[in-house]
Each structure stands twice: as C-alpha cells, then as structure tokens.
mmCIF file of the C-alpha atoms, coordinates in Angstrom:
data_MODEL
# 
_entry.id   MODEL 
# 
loop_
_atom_site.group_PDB 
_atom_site.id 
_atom_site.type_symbol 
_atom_site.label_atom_id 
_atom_site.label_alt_id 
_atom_site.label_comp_id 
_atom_site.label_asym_id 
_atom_site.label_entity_id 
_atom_site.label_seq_id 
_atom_site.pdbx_PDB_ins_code 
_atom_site.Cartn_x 
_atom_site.Cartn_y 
_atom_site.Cartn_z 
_atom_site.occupancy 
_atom_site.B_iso_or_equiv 
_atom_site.pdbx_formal_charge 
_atom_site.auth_seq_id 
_atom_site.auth_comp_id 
_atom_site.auth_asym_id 
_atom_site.auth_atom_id 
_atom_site.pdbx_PDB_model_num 
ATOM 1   C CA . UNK A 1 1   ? -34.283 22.634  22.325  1.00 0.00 ? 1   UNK A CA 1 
ATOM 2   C CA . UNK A 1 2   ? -33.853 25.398  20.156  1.00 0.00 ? 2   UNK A CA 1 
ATOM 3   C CA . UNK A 1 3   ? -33.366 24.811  16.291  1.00 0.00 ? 3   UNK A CA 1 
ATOM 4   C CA . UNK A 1 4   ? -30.131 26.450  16.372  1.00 0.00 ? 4   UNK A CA 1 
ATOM 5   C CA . UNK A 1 5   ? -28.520 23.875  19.236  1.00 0.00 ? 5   UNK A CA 1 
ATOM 6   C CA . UNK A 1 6   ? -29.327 21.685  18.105  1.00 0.00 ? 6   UNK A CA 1 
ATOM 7   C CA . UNK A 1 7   ? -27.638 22.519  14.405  1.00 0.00 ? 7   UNK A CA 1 
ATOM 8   C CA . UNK A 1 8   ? -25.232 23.092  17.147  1.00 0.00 ? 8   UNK A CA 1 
ATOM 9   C CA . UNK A 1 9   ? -25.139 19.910  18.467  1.00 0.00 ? 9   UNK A CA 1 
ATOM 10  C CA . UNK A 1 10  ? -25.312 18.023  15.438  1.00 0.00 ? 10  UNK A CA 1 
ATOM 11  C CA . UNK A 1 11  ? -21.708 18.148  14.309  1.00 0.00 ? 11  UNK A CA 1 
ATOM 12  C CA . UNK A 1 12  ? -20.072 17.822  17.449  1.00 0.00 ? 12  UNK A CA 1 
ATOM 13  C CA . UNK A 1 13  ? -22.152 14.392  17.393  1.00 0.00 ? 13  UNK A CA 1 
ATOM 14  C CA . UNK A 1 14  ? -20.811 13.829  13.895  1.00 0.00 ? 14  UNK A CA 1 
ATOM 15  C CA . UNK A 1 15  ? -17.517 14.409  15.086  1.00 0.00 ? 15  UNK A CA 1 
ATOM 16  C CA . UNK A 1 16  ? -17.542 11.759  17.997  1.00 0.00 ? 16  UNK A CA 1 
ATOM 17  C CA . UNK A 1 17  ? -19.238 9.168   15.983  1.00 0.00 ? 17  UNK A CA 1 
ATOM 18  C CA . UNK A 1 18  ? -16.885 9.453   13.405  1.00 0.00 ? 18  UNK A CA 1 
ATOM 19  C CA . UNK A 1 19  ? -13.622 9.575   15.805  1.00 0.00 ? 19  UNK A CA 1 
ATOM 20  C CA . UNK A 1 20  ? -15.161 6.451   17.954  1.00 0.00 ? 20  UNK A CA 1 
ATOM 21  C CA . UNK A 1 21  ? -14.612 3.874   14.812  1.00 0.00 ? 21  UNK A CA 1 
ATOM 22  C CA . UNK A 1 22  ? -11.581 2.711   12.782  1.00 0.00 ? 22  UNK A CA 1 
ATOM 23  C CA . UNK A 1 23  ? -9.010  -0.222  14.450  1.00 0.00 ? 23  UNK A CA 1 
ATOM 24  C CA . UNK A 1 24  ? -8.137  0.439   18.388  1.00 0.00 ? 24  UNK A CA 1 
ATOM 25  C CA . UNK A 1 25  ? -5.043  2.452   18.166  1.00 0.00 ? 25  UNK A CA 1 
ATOM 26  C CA . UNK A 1 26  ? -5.150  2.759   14.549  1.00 0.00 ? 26  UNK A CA 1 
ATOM 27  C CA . UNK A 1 27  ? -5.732  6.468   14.959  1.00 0.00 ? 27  UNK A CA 1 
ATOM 28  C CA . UNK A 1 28  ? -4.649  7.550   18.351  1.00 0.00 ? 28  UNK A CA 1 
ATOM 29  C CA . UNK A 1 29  ? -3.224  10.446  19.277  1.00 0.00 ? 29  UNK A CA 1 
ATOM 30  C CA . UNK A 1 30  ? 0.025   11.903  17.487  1.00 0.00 ? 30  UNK A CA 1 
ATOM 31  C CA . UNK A 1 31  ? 2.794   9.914   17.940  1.00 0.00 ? 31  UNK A CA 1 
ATOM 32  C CA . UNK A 1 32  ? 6.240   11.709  18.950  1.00 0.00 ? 32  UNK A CA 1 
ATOM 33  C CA . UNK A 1 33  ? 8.241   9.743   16.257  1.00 0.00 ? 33  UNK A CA 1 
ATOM 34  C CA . UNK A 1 34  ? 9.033   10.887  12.849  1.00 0.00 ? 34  UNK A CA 1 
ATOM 35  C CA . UNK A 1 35  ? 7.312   9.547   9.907   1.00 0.00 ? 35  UNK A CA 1 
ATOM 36  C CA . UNK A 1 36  ? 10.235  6.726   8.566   1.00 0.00 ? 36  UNK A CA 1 
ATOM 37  C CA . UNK A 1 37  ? 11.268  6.885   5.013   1.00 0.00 ? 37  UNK A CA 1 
ATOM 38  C CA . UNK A 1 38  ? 12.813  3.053   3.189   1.00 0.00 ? 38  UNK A CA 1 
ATOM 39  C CA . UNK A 1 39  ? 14.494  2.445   -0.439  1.00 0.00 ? 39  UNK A CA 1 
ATOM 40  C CA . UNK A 1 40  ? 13.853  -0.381  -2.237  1.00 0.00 ? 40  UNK A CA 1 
ATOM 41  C CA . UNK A 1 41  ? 17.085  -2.301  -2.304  1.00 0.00 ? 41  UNK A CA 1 
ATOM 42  C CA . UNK A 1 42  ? 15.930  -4.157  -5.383  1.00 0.00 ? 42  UNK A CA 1 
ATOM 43  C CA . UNK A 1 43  ? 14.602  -1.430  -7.265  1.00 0.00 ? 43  UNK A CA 1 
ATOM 44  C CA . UNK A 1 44  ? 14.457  2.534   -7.635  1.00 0.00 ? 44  UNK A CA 1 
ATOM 45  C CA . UNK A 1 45  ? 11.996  3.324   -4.857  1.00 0.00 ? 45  UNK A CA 1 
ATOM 46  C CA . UNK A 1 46  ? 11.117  4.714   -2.025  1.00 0.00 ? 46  UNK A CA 1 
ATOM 47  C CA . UNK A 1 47  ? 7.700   5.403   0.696   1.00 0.00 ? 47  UNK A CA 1 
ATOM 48  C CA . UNK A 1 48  ? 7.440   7.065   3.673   1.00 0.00 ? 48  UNK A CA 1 
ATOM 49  C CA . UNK A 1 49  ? 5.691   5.003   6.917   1.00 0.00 ? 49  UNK A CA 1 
ATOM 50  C CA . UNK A 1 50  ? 4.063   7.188   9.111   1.00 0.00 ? 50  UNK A CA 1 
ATOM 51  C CA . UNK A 1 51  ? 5.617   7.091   12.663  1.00 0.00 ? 51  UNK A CA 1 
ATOM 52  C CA . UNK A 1 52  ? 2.793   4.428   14.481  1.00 0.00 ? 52  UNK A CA 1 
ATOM 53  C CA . UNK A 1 53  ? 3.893   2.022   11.704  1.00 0.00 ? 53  UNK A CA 1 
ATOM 54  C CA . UNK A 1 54  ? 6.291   -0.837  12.586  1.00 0.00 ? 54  UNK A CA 1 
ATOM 55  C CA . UNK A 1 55  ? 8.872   -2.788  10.285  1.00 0.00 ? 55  UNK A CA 1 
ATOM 56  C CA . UNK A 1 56  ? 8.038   -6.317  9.576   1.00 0.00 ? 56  UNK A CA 1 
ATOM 57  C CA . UNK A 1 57  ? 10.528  -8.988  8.447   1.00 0.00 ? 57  UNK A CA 1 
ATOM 58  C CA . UNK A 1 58  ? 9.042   -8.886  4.999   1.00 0.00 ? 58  UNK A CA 1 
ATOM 59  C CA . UNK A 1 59  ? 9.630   -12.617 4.289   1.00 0.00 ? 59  UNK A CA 1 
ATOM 60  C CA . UNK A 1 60  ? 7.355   -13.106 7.400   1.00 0.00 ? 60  UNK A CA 1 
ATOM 61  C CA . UNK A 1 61  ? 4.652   -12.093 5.163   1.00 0.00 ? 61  UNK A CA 1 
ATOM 62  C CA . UNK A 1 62  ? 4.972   -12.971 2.105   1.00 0.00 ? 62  UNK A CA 1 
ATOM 63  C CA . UNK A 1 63  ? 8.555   -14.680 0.496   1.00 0.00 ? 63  UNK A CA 1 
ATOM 64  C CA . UNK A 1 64  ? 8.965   -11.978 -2.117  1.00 0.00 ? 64  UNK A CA 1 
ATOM 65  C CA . UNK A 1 65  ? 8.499   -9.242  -0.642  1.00 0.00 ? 65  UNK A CA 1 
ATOM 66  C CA . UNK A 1 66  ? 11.544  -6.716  0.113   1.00 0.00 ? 66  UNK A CA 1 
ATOM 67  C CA . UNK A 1 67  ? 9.111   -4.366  2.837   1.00 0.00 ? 67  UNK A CA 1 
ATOM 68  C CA . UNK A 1 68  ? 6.580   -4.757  4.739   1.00 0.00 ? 68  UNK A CA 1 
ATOM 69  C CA . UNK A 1 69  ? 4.859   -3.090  7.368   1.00 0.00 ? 69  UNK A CA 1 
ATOM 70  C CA . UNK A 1 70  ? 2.463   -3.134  10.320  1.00 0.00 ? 70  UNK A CA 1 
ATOM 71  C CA . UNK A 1 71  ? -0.350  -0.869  12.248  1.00 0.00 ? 71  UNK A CA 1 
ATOM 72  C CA . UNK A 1 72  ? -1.385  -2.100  15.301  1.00 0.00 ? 72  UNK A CA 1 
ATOM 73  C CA . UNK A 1 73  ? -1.049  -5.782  14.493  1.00 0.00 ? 73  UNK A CA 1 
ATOM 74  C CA . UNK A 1 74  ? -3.660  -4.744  12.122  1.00 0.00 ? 74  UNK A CA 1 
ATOM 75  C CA . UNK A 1 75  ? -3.034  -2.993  9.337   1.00 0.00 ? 75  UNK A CA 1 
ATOM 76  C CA . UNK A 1 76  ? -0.344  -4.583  6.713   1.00 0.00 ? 76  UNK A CA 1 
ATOM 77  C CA . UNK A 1 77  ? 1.533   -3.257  3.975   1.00 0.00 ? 77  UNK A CA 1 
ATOM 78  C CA . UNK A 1 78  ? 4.282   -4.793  2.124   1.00 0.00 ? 78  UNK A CA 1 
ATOM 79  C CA . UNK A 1 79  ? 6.054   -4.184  -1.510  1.00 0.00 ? 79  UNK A CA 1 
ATOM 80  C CA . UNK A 1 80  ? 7.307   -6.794  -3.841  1.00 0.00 ? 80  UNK A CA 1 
ATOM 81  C CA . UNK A 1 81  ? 9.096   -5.260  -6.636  1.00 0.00 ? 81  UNK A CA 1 
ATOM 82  C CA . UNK A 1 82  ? 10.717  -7.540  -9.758  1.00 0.00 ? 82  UNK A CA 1 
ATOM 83  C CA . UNK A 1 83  ? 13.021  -7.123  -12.629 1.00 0.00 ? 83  UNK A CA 1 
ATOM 84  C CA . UNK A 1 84  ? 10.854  -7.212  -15.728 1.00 0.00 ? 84  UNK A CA 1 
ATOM 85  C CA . UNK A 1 85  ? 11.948  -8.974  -19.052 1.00 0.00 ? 85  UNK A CA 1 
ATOM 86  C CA . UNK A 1 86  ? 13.115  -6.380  -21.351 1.00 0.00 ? 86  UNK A CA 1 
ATOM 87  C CA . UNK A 1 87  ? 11.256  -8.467  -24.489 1.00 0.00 ? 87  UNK A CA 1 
ATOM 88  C CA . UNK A 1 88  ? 8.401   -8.558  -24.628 1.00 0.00 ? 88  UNK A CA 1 
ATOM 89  C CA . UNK A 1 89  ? 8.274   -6.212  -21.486 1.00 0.00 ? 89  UNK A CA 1 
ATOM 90  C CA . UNK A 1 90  ? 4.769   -6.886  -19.474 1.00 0.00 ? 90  UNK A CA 1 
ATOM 91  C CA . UNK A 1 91  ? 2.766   -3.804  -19.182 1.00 0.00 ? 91  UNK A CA 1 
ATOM 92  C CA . UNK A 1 92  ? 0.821   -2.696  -15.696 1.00 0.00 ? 92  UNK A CA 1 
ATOM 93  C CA . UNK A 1 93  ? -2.480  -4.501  -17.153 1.00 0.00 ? 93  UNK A CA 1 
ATOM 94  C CA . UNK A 1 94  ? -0.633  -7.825  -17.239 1.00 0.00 ? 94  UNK A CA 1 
ATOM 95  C CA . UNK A 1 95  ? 1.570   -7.519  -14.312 1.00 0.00 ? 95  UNK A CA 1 
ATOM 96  C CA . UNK A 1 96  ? -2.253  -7.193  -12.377 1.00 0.00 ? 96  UNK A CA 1 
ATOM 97  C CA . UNK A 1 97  ? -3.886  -9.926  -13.945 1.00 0.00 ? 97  UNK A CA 1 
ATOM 98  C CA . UNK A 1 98  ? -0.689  -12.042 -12.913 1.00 0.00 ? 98  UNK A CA 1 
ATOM 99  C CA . UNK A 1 99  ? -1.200  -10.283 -9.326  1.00 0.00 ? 99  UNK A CA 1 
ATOM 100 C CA . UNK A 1 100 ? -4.458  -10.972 -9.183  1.00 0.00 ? 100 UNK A CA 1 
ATOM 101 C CA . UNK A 1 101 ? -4.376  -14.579 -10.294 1.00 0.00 ? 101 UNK A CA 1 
ATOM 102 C CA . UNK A 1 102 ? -2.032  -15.089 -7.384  1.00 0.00 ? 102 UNK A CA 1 
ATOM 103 C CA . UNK A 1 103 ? -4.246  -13.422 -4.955  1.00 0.00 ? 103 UNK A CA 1 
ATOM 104 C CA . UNK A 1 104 ? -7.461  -15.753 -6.003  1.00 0.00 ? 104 UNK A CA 1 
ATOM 105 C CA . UNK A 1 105 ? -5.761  -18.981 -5.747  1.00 0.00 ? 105 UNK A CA 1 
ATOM 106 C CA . UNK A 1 106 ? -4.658  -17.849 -2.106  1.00 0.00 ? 106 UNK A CA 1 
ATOM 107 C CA . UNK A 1 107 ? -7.697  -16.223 -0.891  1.00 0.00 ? 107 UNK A CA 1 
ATOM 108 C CA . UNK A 1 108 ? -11.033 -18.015 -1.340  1.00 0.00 ? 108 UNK A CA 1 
ATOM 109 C CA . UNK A 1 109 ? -14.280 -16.074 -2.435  1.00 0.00 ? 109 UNK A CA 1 
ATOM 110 C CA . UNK A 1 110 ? -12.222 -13.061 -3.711  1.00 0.00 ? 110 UNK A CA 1 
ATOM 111 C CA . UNK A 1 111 ? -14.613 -10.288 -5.217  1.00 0.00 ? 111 UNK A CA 1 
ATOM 112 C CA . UNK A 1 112 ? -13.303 -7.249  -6.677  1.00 0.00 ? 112 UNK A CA 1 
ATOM 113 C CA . UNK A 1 113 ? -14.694 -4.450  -5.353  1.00 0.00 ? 113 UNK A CA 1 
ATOM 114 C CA . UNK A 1 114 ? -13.357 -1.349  -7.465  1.00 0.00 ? 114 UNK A CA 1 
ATOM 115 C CA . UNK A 1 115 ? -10.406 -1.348  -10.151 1.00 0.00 ? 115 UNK A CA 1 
ATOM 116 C CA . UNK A 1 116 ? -8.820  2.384   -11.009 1.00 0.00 ? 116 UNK A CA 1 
ATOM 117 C CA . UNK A 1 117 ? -6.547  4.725   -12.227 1.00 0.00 ? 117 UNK A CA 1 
ATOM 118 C CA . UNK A 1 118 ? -3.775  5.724   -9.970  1.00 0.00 ? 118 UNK A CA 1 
ATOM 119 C CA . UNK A 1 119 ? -0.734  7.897   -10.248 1.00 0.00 ? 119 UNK A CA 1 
ATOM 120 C CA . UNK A 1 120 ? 2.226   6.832   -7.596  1.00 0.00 ? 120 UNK A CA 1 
ATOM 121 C CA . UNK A 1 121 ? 5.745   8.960   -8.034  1.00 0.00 ? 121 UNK A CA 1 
ATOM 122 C CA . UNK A 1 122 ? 4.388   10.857  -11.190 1.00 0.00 ? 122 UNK A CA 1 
ATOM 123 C CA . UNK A 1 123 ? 3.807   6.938   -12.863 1.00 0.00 ? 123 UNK A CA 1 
ATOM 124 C CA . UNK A 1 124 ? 0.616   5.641   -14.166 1.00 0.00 ? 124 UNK A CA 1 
ATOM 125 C CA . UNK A 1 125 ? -0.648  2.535   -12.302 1.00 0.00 ? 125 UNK A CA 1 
ATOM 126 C CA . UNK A 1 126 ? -3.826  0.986   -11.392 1.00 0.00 ? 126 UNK A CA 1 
ATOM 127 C CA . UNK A 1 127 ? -5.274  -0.158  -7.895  1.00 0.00 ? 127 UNK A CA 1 
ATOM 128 C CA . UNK A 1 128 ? -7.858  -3.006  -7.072  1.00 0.00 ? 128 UNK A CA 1 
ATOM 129 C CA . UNK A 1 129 ? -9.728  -3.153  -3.916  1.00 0.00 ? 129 UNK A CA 1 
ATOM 130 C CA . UNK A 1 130 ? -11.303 -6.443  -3.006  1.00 0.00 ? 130 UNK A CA 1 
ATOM 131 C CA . UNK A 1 131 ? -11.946 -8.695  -0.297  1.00 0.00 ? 131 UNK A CA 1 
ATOM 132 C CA . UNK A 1 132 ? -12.121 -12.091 -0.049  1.00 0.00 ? 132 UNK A CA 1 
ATOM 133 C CA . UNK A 1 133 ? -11.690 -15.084 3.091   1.00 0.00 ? 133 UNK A CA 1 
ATOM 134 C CA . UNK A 1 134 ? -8.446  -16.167 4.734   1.00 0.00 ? 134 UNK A CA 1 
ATOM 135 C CA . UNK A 1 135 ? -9.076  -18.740 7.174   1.00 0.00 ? 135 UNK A CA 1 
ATOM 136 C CA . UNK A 1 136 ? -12.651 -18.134 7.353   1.00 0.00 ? 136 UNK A CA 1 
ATOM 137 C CA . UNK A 1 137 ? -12.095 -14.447 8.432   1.00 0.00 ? 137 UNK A CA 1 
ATOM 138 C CA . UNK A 1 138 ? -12.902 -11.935 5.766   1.00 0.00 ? 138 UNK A CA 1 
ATOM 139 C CA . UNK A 1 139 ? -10.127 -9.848  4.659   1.00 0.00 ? 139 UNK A CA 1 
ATOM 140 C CA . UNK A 1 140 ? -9.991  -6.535  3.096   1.00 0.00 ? 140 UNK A CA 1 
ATOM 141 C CA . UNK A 1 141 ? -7.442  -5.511  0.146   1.00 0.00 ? 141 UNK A CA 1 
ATOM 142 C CA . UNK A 1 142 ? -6.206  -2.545  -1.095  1.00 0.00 ? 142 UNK A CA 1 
ATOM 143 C CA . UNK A 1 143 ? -3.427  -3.442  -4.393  1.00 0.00 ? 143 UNK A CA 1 
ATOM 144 C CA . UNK A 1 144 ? -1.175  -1.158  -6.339  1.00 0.00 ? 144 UNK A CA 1 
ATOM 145 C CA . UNK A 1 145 ? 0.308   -2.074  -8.917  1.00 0.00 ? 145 UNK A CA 1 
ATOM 146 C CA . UNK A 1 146 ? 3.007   -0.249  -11.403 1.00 0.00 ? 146 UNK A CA 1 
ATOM 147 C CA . UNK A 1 147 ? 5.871   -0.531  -14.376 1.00 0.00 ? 147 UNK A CA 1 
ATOM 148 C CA . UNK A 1 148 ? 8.832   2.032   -14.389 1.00 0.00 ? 148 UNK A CA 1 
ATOM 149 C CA . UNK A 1 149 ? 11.729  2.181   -15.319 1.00 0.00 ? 149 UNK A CA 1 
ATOM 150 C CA . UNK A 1 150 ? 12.050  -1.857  -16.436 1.00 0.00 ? 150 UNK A CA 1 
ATOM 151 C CA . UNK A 1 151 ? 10.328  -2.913  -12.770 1.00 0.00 ? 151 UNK A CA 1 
ATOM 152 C CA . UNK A 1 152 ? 7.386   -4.121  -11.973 1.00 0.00 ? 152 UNK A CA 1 
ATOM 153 C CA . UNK A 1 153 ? 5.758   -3.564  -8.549  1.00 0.00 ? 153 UNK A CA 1 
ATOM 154 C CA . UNK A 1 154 ? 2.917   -5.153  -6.653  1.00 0.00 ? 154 UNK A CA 1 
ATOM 155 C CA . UNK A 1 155 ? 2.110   -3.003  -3.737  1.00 0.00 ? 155 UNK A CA 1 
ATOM 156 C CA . UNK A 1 156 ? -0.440  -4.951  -1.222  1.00 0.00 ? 156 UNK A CA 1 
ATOM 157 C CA . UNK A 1 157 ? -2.104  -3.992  1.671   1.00 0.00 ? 157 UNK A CA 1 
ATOM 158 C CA . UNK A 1 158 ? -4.769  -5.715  3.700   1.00 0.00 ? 158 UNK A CA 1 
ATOM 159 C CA . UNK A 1 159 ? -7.130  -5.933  7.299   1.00 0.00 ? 159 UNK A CA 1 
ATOM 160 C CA . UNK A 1 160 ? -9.455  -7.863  8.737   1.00 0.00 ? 160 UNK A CA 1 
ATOM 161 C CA . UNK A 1 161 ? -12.347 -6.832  6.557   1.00 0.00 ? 161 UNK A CA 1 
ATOM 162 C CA . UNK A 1 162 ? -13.915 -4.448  10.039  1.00 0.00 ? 162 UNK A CA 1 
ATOM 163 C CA . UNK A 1 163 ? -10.829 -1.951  9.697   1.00 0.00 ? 163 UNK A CA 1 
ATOM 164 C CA . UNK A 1 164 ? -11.215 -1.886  5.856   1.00 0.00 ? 164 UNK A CA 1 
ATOM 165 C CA . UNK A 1 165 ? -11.779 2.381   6.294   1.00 0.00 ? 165 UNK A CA 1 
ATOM 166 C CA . UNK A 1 166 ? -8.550  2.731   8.893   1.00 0.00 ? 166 UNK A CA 1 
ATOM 167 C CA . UNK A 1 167 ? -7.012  0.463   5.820   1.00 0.00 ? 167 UNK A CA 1 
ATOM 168 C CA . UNK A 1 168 ? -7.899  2.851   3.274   1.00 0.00 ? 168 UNK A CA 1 
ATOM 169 C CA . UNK A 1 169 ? -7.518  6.045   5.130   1.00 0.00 ? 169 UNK A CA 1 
ATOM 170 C CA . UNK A 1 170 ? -3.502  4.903   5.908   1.00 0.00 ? 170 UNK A CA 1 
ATOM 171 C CA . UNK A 1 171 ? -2.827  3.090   2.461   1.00 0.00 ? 171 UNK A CA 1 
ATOM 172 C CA . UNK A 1 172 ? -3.859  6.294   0.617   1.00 0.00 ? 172 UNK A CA 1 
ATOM 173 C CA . UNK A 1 173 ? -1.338  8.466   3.452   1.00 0.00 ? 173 UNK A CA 1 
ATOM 174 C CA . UNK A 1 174 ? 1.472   6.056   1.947   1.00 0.00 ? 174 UNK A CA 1 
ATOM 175 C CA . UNK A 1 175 ? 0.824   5.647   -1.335  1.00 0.00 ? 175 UNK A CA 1 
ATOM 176 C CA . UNK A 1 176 ? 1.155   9.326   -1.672  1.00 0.00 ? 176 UNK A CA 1 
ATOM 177 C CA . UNK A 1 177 ? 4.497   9.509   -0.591  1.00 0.00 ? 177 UNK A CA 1 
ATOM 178 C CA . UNK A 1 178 ? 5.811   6.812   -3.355  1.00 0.00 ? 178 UNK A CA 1 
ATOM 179 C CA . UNK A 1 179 ? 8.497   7.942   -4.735  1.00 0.00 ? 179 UNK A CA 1 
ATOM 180 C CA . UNK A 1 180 ? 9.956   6.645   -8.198  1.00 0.00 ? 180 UNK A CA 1 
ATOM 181 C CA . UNK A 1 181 ? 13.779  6.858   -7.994  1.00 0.00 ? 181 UNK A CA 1 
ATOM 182 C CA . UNK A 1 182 ? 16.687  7.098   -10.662 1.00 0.00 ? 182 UNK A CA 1 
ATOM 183 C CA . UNK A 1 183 ? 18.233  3.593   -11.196 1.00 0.00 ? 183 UNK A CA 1 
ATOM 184 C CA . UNK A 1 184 ? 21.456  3.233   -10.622 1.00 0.00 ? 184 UNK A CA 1 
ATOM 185 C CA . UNK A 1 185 ? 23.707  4.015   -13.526 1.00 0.00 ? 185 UNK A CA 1 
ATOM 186 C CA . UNK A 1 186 ? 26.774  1.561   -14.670 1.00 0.00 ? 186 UNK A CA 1 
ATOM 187 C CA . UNK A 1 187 ? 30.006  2.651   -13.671 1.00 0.00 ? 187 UNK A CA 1 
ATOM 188 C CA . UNK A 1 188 ? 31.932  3.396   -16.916 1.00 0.00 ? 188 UNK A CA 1 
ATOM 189 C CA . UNK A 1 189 ? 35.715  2.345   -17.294 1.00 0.00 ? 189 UNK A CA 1 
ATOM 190 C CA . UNK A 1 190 ? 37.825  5.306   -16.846 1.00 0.00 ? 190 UNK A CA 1 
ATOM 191 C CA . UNK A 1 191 ? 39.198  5.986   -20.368 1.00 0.00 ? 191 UNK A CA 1 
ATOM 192 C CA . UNK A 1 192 ? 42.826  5.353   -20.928 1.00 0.00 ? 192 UNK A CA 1 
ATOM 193 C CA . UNK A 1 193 ? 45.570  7.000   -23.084 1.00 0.00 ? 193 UNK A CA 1 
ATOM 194 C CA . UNK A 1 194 ? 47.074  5.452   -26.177 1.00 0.00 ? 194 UNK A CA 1 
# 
C-alpha cells in the first residue's frame, strides 16, 4: 500500500472509531424534533434540551429539583435553583462547597476530577467534574454551579461512569444555551388622585 492510501485511509479509520463509541443511541442520527426550550418557574432562567432529550418528573430525581432531564435512560440532567438570603448573601464559592458537601455524603469515594471557570448566560460560575460510586456502579459528574440575580443554582448532570464523554459532549451543548432571565418586577399600585 502506497504511503499516500494509506494517509488516505487513516482518517476515515479515525472517523469510524471515533463514531463507534459514546452511549447506544446517545448520538444517533438527527432526530426530526425541535430542540425544546423550559423556564425556571422558581427563578429567572431558561436552557434549551436538544430534541433526543426527554422530560423527567424532576422530583423523581432528586426532591429539589424544578427540571430534569434524560438521554437514553442514560444521560441525566436536572436544575435546582433557590432563593438566596439577601444578608449575608452566599457567593458561587460557598454555594459549591455546600453542593459538594451534599454530593459526598450521597456518593461514596467521590474524587474531584477538575474544578473551573465557567460563564453560563453572560454570569460567572464554576463547574466540578468528578466521579464517585452509587450502588457500587461508578458514576460520572459534571456540576454547574452559579449566583444571579439573588439565586443560587446547582446545575447537575451525571452517567454511568462508561458514557462520561457522551456526558460531557451533551452537558457542554446545554450549558451553552443557559440563559439568565429578568426577574419578575413587582406590580406597582396604580397612583391615585387627591
């Protein structure tokens, strides 16, 4: 074989290697749905789903949660957004150290992989990847975590620890369309005459 099939050749192999792994289904084919757009009901927010991703009952997942999310029976995503104290008002550091705290005492042998910068609706926030064991099965999680506007949000996704790159790959698709909204203004009194 000539040198120039086979630099030919190579990619194409590339190609199907790479296409062959992920979850089953996570990245099939187009889907003839529309991406689906929710609003936090509890706060000013709002992410876009793309189309092969299913509503959950979000107390199915987790009891505070207002969405959540599914790929596949494989992939999970759900938000849990809170009112914060207006004095002494937590900042995002604290509000992921309390998220994180949580997360250890449910998950046992958590390590945390990578801690960062990231920027969700314009806001600064910071994500955490880690994994850990649920049940025995290892478990791969990608958190968000962010303070505007007076609210605190804890955005968690996670997957059995073998679809950790699908999990990535569609967490970063949807944390890209977060979109900080304006919170709803008071109503004022109409003004009457003397």
């Amino acid at each position: 074989m000539t040198l120039f099939r086979l630099l030919i050749l190579l990619p194409v192999a590339l190609l199907v290697l790479i296409s062959s792994t992920g979850c089953g289904g996570c990245n099939e084919g187009a889907s003839s749905h529309p991406a689906w757009r929710v609003e936090g009901q509890r706060a000013p927010y709002a992410l876009t789903f793309p189309a092969e991703w299913i509503a959950e009952p979000p107390q199915s997942i987790n009891p505070h949660a207002e969405i959540a999310a599914s790929l596949d029976d494989t992939l999970f995503l759900m938000v849990i957004p809170q009112k914060l104290p207006s004095f002494p008002t937590p900042d995002v550091h604290q509000l992921q150290r309390l998220g994180m705290e949580t997360l250890d005492r449910s998950v046992d042998n958590l390590i945390i992989d990578r801690q960062s910068p990231i920027r969700l609706g314009g806001a600064e926030g910071l994500s955490v990847i880690a994994r850990g064991e649920l049940n025995d099965d290892p478990v791969r999680y990608i958190n968000a975590y962010l303070v505007d506007q007076g609210f605190g949000y804890q955005i968690i996704a996670f997957a059995g620890d073998e679809h950790s790159e699908a999990l990535i790959a569609q967490v970063d698709l949807i944390l890209a369309s977060w979109e900080n909204l304006a919170p709803p203004t008071a109503v004022q009194p109409a003004a009457t005459s003397p």
